[in-house]
NUVOMI-992345 format. One record per residue: x, y, z of N, C-alpha, C in turn. Coordinates in steps of 0.02 Angstrom, whole numbers, plus 50000, padded with zeros to 5 digits. Example, Ala and Ser with C-alpha at 12.3 -4.5 7.8 and 13.67 -1.06 7.14 Angstrom:
506604971650390506154977550390506604983550390
506424988850354506844994750357506455000250394
//
This chain:
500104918651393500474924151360501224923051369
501534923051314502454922851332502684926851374
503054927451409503554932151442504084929151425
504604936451459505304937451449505454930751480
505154928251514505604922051568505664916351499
504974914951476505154911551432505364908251361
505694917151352506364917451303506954917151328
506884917251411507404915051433507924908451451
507174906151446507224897651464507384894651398
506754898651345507074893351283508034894251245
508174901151247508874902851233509284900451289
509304900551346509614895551405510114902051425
509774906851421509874912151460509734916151512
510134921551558509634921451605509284927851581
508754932151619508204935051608508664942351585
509194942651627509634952651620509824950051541
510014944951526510304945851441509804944651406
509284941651414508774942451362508604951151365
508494955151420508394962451437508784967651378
509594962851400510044966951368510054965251294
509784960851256509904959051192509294963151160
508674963851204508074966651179508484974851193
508694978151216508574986051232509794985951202
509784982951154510334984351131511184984151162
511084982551205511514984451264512274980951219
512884984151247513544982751217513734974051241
514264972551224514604967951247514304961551258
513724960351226513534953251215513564949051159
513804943851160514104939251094513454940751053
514094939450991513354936650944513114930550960
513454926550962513074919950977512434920151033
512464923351048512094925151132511324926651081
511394933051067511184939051030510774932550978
511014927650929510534925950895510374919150949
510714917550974510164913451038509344916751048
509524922651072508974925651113508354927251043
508504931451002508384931850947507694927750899
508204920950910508054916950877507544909850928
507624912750987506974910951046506364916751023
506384921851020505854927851028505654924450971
505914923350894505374922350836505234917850846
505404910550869504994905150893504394905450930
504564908850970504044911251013503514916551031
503644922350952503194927350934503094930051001
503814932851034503514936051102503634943351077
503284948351114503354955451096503434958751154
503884960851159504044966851237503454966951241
503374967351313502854973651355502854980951342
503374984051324503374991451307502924992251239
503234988051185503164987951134502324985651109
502274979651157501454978051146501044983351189
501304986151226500794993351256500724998851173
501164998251150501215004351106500805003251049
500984995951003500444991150961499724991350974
499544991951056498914990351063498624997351090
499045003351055498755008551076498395012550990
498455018550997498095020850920498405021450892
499135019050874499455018650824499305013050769
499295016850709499315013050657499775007350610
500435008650644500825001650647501425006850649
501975000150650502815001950693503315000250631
503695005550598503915004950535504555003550546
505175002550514505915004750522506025007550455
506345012650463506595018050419507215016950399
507615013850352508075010150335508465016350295
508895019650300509185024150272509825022950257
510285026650206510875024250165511275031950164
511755034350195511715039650180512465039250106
512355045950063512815046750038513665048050031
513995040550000514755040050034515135045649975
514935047449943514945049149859515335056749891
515095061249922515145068949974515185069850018
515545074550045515775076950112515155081850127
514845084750073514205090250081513775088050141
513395090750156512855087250212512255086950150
511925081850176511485076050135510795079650127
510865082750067510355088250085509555084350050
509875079150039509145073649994508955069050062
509595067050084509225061450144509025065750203
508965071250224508745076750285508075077350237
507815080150191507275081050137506685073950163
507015068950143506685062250138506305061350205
506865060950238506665062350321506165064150345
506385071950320505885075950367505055075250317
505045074650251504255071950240504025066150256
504485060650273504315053750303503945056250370
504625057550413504315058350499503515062450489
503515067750460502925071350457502385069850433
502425065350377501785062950377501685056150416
502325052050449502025047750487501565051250547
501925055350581501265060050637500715060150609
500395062850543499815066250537499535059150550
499795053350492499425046750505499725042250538
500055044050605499625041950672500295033250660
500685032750634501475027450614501945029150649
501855025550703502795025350722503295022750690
503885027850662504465027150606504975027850676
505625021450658506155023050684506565023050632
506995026750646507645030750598508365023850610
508235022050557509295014650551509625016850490
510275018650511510565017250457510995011450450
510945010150361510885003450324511564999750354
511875005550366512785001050389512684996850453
512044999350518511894997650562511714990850549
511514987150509511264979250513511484976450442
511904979250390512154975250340512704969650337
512764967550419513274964850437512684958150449
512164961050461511804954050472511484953150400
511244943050422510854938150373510234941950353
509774943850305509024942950303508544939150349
508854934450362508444929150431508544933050501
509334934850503509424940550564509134946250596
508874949650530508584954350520507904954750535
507684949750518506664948050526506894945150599
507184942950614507244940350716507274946750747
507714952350717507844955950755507254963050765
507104962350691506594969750693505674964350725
505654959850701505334958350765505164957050807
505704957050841505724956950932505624964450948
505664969550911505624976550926505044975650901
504554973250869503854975150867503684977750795
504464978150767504124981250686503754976150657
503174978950611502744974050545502994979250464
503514983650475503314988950415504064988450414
504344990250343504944993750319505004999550270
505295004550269505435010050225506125009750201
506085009750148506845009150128507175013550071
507515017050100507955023550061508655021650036
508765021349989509725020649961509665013749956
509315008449933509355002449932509895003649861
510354997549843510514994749770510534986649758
510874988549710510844981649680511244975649702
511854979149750512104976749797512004973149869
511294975949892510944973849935510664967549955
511104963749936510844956849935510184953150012
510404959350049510094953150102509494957750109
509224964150090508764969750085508394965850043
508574963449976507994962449909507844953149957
508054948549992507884943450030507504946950054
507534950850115507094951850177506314955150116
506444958450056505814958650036505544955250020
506014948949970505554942349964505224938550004
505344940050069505164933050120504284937850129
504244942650133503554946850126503444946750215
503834945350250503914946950306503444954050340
503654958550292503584966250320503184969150254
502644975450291502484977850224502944982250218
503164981850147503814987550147503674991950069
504134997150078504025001650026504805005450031
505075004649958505625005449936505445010649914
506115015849912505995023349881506725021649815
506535023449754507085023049701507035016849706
506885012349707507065006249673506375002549662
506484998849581505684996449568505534989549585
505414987449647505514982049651504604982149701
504284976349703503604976349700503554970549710
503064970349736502654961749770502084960449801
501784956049812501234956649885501254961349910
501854962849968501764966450008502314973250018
502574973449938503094978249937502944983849883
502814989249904502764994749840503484998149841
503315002249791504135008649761503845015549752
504165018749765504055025749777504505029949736
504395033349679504905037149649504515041749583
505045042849586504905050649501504965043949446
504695045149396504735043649329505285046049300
506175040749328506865041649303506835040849242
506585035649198506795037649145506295043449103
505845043949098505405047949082505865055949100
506045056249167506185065649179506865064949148
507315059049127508035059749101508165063149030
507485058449009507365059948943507275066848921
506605067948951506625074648954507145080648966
507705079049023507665086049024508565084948984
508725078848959509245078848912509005083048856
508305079648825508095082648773507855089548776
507795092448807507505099848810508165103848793
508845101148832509625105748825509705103648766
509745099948732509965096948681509715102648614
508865101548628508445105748583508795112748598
508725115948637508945121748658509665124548629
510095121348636510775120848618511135120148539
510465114648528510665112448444511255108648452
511315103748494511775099148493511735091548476
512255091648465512235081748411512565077348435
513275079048473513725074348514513925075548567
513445069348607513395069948669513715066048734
513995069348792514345067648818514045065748894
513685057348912513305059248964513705054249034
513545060549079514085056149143513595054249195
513565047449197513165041449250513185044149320
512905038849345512795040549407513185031449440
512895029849507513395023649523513145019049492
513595014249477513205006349432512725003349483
512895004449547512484998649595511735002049602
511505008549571510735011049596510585009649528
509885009449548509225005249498509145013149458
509035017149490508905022749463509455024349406
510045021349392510855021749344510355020449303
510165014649287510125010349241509335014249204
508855016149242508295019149208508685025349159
508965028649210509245035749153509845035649084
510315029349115510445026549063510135024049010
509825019448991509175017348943508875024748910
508735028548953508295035148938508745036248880
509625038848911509965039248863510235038348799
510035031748792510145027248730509525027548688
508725026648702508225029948694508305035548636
508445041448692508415047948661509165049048601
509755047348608510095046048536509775042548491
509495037548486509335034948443508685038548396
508375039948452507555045048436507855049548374
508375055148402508575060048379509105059348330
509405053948333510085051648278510835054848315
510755055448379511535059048417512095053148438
512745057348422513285053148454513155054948519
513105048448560513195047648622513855044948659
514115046848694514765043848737514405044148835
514665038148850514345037348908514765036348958
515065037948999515645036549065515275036549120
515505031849163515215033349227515555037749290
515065040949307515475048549361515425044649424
514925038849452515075037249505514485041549561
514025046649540513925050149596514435055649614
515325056149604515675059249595515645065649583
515955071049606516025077649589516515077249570
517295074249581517825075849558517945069249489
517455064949512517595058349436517285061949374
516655065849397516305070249344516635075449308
517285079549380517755085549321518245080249295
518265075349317518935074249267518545069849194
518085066849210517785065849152517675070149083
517585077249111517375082849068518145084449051
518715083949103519275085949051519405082349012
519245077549018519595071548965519045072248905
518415072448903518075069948868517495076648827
517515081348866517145087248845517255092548790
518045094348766518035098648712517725094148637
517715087048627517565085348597516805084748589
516415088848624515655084248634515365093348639
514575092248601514185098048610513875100348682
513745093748708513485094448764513845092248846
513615091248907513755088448948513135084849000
512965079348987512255077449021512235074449086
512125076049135512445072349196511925069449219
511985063249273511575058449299511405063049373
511705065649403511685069349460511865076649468
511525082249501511825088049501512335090149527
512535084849580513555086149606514095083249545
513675079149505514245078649455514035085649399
513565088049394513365093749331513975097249372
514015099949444514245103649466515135103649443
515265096549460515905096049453516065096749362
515595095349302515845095749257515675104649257
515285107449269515315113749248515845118849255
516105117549319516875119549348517385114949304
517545110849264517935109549236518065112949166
517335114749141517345118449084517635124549094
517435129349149517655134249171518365134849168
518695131249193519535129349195519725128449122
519295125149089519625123549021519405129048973
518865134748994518935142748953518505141148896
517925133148905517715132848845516985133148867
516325134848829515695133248840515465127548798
515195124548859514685120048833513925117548872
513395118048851512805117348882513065113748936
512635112748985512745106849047512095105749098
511795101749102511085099349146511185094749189
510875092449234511035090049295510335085749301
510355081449379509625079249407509505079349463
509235081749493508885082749558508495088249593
508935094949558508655101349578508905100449658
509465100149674509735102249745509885110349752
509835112449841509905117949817510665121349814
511005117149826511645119149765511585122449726
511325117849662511365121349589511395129449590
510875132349646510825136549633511455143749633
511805139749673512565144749709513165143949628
512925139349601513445136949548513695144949495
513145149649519513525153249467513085155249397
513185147849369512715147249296512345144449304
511705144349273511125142349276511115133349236
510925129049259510865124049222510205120849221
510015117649169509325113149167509725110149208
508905107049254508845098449300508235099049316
508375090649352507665088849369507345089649444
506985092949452506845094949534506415090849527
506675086949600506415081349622506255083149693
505245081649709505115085349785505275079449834
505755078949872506335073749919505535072349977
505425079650004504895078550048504405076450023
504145076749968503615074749960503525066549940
504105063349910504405058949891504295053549970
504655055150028504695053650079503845052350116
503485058250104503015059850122502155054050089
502385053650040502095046749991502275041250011
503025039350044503295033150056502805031250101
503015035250168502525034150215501675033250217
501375035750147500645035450141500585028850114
500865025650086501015019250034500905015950079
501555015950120501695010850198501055009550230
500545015250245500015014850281499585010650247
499445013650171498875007550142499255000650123
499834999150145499974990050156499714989550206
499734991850263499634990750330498714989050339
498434992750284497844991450290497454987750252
497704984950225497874975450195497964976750113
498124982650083498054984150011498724979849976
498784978649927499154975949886499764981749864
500354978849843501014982349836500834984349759
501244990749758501424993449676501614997649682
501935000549611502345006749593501945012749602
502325016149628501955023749629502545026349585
502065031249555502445038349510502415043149520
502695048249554502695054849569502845058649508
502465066949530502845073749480503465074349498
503655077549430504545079849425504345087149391
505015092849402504835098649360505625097649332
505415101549274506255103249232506135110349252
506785113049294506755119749302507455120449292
507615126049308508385131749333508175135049403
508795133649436508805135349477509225144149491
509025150449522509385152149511509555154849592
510085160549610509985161149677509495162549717
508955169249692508425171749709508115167949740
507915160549677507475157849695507355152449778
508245152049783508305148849829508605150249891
508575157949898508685160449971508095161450025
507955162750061507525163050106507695170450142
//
């Protein structure tokens, strides 16, 4: 059986820094750090803590890869959501989830990354806020290393499923429902960031549904933005029937711009946060269940673990309004 001694011997270290490289400890080189590292995957050694825990009734050891939103100062009322249906249904089925965020290891290689999560014992990944930017995230899925399951992004393999709402499908929709509602023809729709997978589904939706219907479309990107979204709408809104937003902090920010500018114009959103509901006016969006969303990730995760093959999952979406009532307690 390996021991610590001899990841010690093979990195040419002594036994306290292999200790300290396994349990995180400050002030050790990197060089050290992928020494040791890069002895443990040679040598498929697994803590003693860690192989007590593996060889107990747990159903496997995940990392919870989280991204939080740079876009708001708000508190993250989607990634606390995600969370808390992840952690909860990992308990019922019996998954140890640890909680990283993405800034925590984007400094490291994809090769770095598989040394490092398993010497901690992970076989599983969950992954929240991935983009298209992620270069060393969409590696570590190719190498099939880990069974993993991406939330918002469609990306799939052996051993990788996706977890999400039907983006373009609920975009479509709930553009087209204000639209119908409104009797509007020129439309004014504000994006979300270029780097999420999810941009690009609701975009398409967008182009889609003008064409379906015969509407001028104008398309800017808000960024995720609340304040790129009001200034979008000043610049670009008295001219346009509508206002279609990729996110409900940008609906938010164009709806307050109209307000300022003394003019009406429909305005819909996506997510169903409970924001919307304080806004005042009522707007279509898409309520999207975060926990339940989270809560699937983690069920997905389990049937890789139990040798099933990767794929897309599709969750329900509702087109509602939010109003205060509905969202006080």
């Amino acid at each position: 059986m390996i021991s610590i001694k001899d990841v010690a011997k093979r990195s040419g270290v002594a036994i306290s820094t292999v200790s300290k490289v396994l349990n995180n400890y400050p002030y050790v080189s990197e060089e050290t750090k992928l020494k040791v590292r890069t002895a443990i995957h040679e040598l498929n050694y697994v803590p003693n803590t860690i192989a007590a825990a593996l060889s107990s009734k747990q159903s496997g050891r995940a990392a919870l890869l989280i991204a939080m939103n740079p876009m708001t100062q708000a508190i993250d009322e989607i990634t606390m959501q995600y969370l808390s249906g992840a952690i909860n249904r990992a308990l019922e089925l019996n998954v140890e989830v640890v909680t990283f965020f993405l800034s925590m290891i984007e400094h490291m290689s994809a090769e770095e990354i598989i040394r490092y999560l398993k010497s901690q014992g992970f076989d599983g990944l969950l992954i929240i806020g991935m983009t298209k930017d992620d270069i060393y995230l969409q590696q570590l899925i190719e190498s099939e290393e880990f069974c993993t399951v991406v939330v918002d992004g469609p990306v799939t393999n052996r051993r990788t499923s996706c977890v999400s709402v039907d983006n373009y499908a609920a975009q479509y929709d709930i553009a087209k429902k204000t639209i119908v509602e409104n009797t509007c023809r020129r439309v004014l729709y504000i994006a979300g960031r270029r780097n999420e997978y999810v941009t690009d589904e609701r975009v398409n939706a967008m182009h889609a549904l003008a064409s379906d219907m015969g509407l001028t479309l104008m398309i800017r990107n808000g960024e995720s933005s609340e304040k790129k979204a009001r200034d979008i709408t000043f610049r670009y809104a008295a001219n346009k029937d509508i206002v279609v937003c990729g996110s409900d902090l940008m609906a938010i920010g164009a709806m307050n711009a109209l307000t300022e500018m003394d003019i009406f114009r429909p305005v819909c959103g996506f997510d169903g946060v409970t924001l919307m509901g304080y806004v005042g006016k009522q707007m279509n969006t898409v309520r999207q269940d975060f926990a339940n969303i989270g809560a699937n990730a983690v069920a997905e995760l389990k049937r890789l673990f139990d040798g099933e093959a990767g794929r897309r999952v599709l969750l329900p979406y509702e087109l509602v309004k939010l109003y205060y009532l509905d969202i006080i307690r």
